[in-house]
Structure formats: structure tokens, C-alpha cells
LUMDREN-419148 format. One record per residue (C-alpha): x, y, z; residue number from 1; residue in three letters. Coordinates in Angstrom, 1 decimal. Layout:
N
       u       v       w    n  res
       X       Y       Z  NUM  ALA
...
***
This chain:
302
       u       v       w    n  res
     0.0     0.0     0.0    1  UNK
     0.9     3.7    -1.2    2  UNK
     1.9     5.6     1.9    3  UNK
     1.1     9.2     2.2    4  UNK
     4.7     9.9     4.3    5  UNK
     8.2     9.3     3.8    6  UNK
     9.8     8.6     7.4    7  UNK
    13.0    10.3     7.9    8  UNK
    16.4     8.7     8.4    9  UNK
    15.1     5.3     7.7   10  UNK
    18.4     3.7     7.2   11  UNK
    19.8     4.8    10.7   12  UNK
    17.2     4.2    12.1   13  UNK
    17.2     0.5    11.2   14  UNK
    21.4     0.5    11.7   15  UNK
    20.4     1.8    15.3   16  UNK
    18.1    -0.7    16.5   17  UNK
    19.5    -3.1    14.2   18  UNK
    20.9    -5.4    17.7   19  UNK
    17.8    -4.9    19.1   20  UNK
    15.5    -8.4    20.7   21  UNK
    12.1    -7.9    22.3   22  UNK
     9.9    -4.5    21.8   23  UNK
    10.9    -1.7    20.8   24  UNK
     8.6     1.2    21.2   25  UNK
     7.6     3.5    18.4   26  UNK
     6.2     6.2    19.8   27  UNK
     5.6     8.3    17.1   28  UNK
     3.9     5.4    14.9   29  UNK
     2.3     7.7    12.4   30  UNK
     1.9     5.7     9.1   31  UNK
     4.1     2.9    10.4   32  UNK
     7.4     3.8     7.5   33  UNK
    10.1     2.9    10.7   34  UNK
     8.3     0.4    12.3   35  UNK
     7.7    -1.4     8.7   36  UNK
    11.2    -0.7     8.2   37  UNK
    12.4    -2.3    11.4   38  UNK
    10.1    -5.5    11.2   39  UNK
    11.7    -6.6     8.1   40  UNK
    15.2    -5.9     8.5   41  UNK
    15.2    -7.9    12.1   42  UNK
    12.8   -10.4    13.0   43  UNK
    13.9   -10.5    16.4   44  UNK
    12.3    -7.3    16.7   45  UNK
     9.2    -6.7    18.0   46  UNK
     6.5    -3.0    18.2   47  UNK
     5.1    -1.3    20.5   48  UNK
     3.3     1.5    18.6   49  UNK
     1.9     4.5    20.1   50  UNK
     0.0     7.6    18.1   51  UNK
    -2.6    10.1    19.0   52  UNK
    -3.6    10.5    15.3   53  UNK
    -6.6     8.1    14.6   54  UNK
    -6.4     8.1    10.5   55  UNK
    -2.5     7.5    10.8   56  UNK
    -3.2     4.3    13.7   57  UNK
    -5.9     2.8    11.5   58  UNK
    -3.6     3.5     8.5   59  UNK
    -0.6     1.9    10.2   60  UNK
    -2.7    -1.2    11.5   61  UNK
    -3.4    -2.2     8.0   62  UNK
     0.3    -1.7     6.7   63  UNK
     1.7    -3.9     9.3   64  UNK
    -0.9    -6.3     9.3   65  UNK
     1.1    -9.4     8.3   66  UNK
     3.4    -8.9    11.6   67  UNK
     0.1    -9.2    13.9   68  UNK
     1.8   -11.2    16.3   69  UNK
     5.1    -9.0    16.3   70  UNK
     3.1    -5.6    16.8   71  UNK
     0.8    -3.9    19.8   72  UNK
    -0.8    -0.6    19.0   73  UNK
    -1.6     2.0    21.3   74  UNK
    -3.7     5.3    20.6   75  UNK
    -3.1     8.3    22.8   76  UNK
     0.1    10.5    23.4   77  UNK
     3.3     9.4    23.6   78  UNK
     3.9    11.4    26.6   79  UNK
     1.3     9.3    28.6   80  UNK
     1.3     6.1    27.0   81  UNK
     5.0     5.3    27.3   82  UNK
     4.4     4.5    31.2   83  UNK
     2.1     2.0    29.7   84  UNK
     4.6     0.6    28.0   85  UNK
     7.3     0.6    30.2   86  UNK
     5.4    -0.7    32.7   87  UNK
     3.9    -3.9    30.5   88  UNK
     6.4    -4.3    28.8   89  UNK
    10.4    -5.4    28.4   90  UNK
    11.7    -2.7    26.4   91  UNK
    14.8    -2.6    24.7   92  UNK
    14.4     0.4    22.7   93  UNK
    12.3     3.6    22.0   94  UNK
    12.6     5.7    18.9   95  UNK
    10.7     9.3    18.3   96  UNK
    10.2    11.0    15.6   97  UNK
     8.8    14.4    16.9   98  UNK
     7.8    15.9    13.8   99  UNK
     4.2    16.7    12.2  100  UNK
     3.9    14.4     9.0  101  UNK
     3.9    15.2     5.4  102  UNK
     0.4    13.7     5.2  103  UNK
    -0.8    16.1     7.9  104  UNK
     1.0    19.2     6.4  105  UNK
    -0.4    18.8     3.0  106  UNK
    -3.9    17.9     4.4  107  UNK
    -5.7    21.2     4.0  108  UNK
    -8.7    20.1     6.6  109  UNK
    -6.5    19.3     9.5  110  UNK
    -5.3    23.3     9.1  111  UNK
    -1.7    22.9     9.5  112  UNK
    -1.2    24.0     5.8  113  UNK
    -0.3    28.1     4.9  114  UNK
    -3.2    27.4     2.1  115  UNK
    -6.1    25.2     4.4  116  UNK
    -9.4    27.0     4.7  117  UNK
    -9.7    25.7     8.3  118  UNK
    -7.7    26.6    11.7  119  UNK
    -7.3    23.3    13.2  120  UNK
    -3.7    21.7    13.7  121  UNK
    -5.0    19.7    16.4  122  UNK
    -2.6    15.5    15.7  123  UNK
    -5.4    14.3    17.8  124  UNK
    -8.3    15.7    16.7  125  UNK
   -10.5    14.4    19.8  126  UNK
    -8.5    17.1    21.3  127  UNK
   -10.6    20.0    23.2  128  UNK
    -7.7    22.6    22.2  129  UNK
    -7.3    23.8    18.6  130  UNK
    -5.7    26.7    16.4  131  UNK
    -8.8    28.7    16.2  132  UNK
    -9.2    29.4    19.8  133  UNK
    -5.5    30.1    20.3  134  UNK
    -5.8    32.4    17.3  135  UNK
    -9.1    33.9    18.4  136  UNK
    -9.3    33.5    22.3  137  UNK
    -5.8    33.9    23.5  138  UNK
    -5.2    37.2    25.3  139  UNK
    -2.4    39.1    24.1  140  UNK
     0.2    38.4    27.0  141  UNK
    -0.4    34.4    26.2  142  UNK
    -0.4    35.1    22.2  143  UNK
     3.3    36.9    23.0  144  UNK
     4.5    34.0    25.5  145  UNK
     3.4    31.2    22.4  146  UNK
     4.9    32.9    20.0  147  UNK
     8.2    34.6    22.0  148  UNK
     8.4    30.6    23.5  149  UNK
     7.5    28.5    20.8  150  UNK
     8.5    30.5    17.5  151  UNK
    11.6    32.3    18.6  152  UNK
     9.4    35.2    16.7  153  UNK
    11.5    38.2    17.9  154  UNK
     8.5    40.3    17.4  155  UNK
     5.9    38.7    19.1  156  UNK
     4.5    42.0    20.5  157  UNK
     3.6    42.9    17.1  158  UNK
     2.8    40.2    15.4  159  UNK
     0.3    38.9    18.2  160  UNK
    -1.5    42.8    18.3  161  UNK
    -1.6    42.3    14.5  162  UNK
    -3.7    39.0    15.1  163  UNK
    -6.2    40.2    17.8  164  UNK
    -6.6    43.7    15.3  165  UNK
    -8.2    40.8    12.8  166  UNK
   -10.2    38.6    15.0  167  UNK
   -11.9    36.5    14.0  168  UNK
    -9.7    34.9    11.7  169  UNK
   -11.4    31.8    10.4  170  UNK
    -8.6    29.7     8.4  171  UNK
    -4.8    29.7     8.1  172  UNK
    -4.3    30.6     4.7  173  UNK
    -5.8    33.9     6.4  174  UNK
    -3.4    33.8     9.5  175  UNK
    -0.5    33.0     6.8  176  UNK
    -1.5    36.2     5.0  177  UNK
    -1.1    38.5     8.2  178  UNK
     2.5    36.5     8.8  179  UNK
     3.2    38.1     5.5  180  UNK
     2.3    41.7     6.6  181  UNK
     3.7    41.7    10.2  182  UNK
     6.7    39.0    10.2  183  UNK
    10.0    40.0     8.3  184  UNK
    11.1    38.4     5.3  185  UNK
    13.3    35.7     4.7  186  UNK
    14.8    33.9     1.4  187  UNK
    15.0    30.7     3.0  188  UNK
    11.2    29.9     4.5  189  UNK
     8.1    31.6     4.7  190  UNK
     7.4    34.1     6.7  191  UNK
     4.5    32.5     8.7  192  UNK
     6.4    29.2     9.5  193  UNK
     7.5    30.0    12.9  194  UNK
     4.5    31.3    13.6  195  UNK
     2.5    28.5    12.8  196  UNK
     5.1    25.8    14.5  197  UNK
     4.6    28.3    17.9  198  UNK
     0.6    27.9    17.3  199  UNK
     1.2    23.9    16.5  200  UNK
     3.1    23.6    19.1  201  UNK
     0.8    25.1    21.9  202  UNK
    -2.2    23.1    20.4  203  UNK
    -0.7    19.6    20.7  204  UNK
     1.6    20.2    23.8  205  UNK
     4.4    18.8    21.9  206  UNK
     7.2    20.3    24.1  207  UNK
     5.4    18.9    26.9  208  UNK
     5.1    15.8    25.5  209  UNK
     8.7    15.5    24.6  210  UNK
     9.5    16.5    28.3  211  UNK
     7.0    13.7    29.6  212  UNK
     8.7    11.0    27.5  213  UNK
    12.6    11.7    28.9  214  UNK
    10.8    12.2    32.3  215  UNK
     9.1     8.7    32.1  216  UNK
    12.5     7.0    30.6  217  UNK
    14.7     8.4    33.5  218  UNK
    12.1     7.3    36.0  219  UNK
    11.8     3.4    34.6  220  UNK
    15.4     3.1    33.5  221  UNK
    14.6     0.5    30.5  222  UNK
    17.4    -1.4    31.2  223  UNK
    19.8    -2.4    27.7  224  UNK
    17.3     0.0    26.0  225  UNK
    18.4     2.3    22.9  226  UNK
    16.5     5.8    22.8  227  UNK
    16.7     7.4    19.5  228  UNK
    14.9    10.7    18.9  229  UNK
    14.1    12.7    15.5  230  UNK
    13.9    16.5    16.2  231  UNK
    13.3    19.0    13.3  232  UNK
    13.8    22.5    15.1  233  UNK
    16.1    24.3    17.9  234  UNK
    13.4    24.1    20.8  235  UNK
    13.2    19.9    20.7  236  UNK
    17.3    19.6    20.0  237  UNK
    18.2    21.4    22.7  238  UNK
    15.9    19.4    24.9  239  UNK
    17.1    15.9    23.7  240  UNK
    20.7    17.1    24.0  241  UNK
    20.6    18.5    27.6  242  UNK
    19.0    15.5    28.5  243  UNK
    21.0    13.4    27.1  244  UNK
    23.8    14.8    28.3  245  UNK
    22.5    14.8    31.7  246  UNK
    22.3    11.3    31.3  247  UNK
    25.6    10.6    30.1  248  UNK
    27.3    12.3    33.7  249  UNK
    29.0    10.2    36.2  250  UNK
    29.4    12.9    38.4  251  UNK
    26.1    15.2    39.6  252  UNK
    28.1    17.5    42.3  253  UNK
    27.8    21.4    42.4  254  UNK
    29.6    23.0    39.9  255  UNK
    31.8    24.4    42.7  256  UNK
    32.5    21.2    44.2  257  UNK
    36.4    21.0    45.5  258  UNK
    36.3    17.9    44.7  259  UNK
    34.0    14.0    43.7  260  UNK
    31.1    13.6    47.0  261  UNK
    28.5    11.6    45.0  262  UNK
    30.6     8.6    44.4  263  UNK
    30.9     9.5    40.8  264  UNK
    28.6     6.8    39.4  265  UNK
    25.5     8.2    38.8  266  UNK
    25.6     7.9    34.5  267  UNK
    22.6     6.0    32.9  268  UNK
    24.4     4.7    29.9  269  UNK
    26.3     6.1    27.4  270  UNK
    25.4     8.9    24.7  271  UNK
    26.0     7.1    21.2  272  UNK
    25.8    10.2    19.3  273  UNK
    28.3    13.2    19.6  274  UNK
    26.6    15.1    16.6  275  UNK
    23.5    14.5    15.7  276  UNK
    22.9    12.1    12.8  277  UNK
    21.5    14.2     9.8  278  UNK
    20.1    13.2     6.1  279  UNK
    22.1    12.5     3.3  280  UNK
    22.2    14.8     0.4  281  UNK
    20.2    12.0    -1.5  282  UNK
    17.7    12.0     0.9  283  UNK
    17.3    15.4     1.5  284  UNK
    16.7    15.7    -2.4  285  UNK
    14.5    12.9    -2.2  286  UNK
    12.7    14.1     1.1  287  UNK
    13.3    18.2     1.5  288  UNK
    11.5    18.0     4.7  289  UNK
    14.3    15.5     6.4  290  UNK
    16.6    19.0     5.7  291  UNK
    15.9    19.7     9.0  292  UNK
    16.1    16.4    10.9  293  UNK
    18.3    15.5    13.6  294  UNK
    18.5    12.5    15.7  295  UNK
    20.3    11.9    18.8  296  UNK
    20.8     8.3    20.7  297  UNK
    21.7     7.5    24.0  298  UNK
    22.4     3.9    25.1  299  UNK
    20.3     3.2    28.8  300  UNK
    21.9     0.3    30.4  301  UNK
    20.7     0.1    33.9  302  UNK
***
């Protein structure tokens, strides 16, 4: 079957988890590319896959059909449904892709697109919270903290009066249109995408949701488990890589410390990745939107 999404970094992905035995959790399922990927390069492997997005579950379900014994779906966020996992399961390894798919870009009614006729960008769309009433409820000091927070949009101040001046806006291609007035110009993207990853962003918790996920993992300690995580901007890198790095430390004294007091054996595994892994040039022509991808990994051995 045709799928609507080309996953990102497929072949590291498979040459990360390619040692794996047992379940490995995909928490980012979406249209089941890297789980597909990983079931037939190693049948030792098996999924745990977890998506909030009910069209991409029931999409994946039927694309991995023939490895029904070797796969257990979960619908909800990743965030909350990895305790599930970790507690029901022995996992060996969890890979993330925290990125919004192709399928869900492109779609005009789910409103994540510059040119959709509806304000949605809601993954899940059970959701209560959507664009709309961020655009069209949010007073102004919480417009300015999303987009200040979430776009890196130097001026917020501005570009969230110039919002409020034209409530109600009723679809993004008409919020993409006052990006283009009150955000400056670039050559490289269009003006409005950081202001639409801020909104996105604050719709479907995703930083949240990222933070919940490394919480979770250094609470359980999966022991002999791989954690690979796809970011595609600044906000989630930096995340993944303090953690990580966090993780990676022997030693948690004060800065200040004269000298070792915590015994100097507090690392949970080792960080496999000193640079992030990035696409190939033949990808990225293949796949423009992998430009932008980045995955770290960090070895948990408990």
C-alpha cells in the first residue's frame, strides 16, 4: 500500500536498532514507514506502537498487518502512553520522531497547511484545544509567550496585536497572510512558518510531550534499551541534548564542588551520538523536509 509519508532517516534508524531483541517502542507510529522498516530488516524485533492520530493508527494497522503477532498498538500520546509501555512491557528500545507528517502538512482540513481553509492543527483531533481558539481567544500576554516561546518570533509584541486587530480569523491561509504583513522576510522559509510551528506547538503540547517522554525513561530506566529521537527545530534539539547529556554524567556535584562527594557513578548509559545524525544529500533531495532532521541516541543500560 501507497503511503502518504516518507519517514525520515530510515536507514539509521534501522542501523540503530538493528541489535535490538524484544519490543521496541515507536512512539511516534504515524503511518508505520520505521516500524515497517524495522520488522523486516530484524525479526527479532518486536513493536510497541503509540499515536494520538486516529487516520495514521488505523492506516498503520493495516500496513503492518502481516506482523500481527510481532506488533501492539496504542492510541493516545506518547507522553502518557509510554508509562504504559514501560510498565507492561520489556523494552529494549524507544525511537521518536517528533515531527508533524507530510500527510498532515499537506492535508488542507487538518489546518496545518499556509493554504487550508480551516484553523485546526490539532494531531489528535479528539482534542478540546485547537488553532482557532488560540488564534481567536488567546489574550495578548499568552499570544506573545506562544509565539516569543514556541516561534523564537522576535516580534511577538507585534505580530500577536496584529492577530487580535483581525479577529476573527477563520482559516490559516488567512493567519499565513497576516504573517506576511507583520513578520520580516526571509529567502529561506516563509514568513509565517514559525508562527504556525509556535501555534502547532501550543495546540498539541508537543514540548510537553517530549519532556513527559525523557521524564518517564529516566524514571523506569529501561534497562539495555536504545533511545533514538528525531527532532526538526532548535526548541526539541536542545531538549534531547541536555537530557542526554544529563544522562551521560557520572558525576552530579555542584559546579563548585572541591572535589567528587556523589561517588561519581550516577551515568545511565552512554550517549551514542556526539553530533546528531542528519540526512544524506540523497535524501534530503529525495525528502526536502528531512533538511531539517536530527536524531540523537543514548544507550540506557541500567
Amino acid at each position: 500500500m501507497q503511503a502518504p509519508h516518507l519517514p525520515v532517516l530510515l536507514d539509521a534508524v534501522v542501523e540503530t536498532f538493528g541489535d535490538r531483541k524484544g519490543w521496541v517502542v515507536d512512539a511516534t507510529l504515524g503511518f508505520g514507514g520505521h516500524s515497517e522498516a524495522l520488522l523486516k530488516s530484524n525479526p527479532d524485533i518486536k513493536i510497541i506502537g503509540i499515536d494520538r492520530d486516529e487516520e495514521a493508527l488505523a492506516f498503520a494497522k493495516e500496513r503492518l498487518a502481516r506482523f500481527k503477532d510481532r506488533v501492539v498498538f496504542m492510541h493516545g500520546t506518547y507522553g502518557t502512553k509510554i508509562k504504559d509501555a514501560l510498565q507492561n512491557f520489556e523494552v529494549h528500545g524507544v525511537l521518536a520522531d517528533i515531527g508533524v507528517s507530510s500527510w498532515q502538512l499537506d492535508n488542507k482540513e487538518r489546518g496545518f497547511s499556509f493554504e487550508s481553509e480551516s484553523l485546526d492543527m490539532r494531531m489528535d483531533r479528539s482534542a478540546n484545544l485547537n488553532a482557532y481558539e488560540v488564534v481567536n481567544a488567546y489574550a495578548l500576554e499568552d499570544l506573545i509567550r506562544v509565539l516569543r516561546d514556541y516561534g523564537e518570533i522576535r516580534n511577538a509584541y507585534q505580530v500577536a496585536k496584529a492577530i487580535i486587530a483581525h479577529r476573527p480569523i477563520k482559516s490559516a491561509k488567512e493567519l499565513a497572510a497576516i504573517a506576511l504583513k507583520s513578520m520580516p522576510k526571509t529567502k529561506k522559509i516563509h514568513p509565517a512558518t514559525t508562527l504556525f510551528q509556535a501555534i502547532r506547538i501550543e495546540v498539541n503540547q508537543e514540548l510537553h510531550e517530549l519532556e513527559s517522554l525523557l521524564n518517564a525513561l529516566e524514571e523506569f530506566r529501561p534497562k539495555d534499551a536504545k533511545i533514538a529521537i528525531i527532532t526538526f527545530h532548535s526548541l526539541e534539539d536542545r531538549i534531547v541534548k541536555n537530557r542526554f547529556k544529563k544522562w551521560a554524567k557520572s558525576c552530579i556535584c555542584l559546579p563548585d564542588a572541591m572535589r567528587c562527594e556523589c561517588g561519581g557513578d550516577h551515568a545511565l548509559g552512554e550517549l551514542l551520538t556526539k553530533k546528531p545524525i542528519i540526512a544524506t544529500k540523497e535524501e534530503m533531495s529525495r525528502n526536502p523536509r528531512s533538511r531539517s532532521a536530527k536524531m540523537r541516541v543514548f544507550w540506557m543500560k541500567g
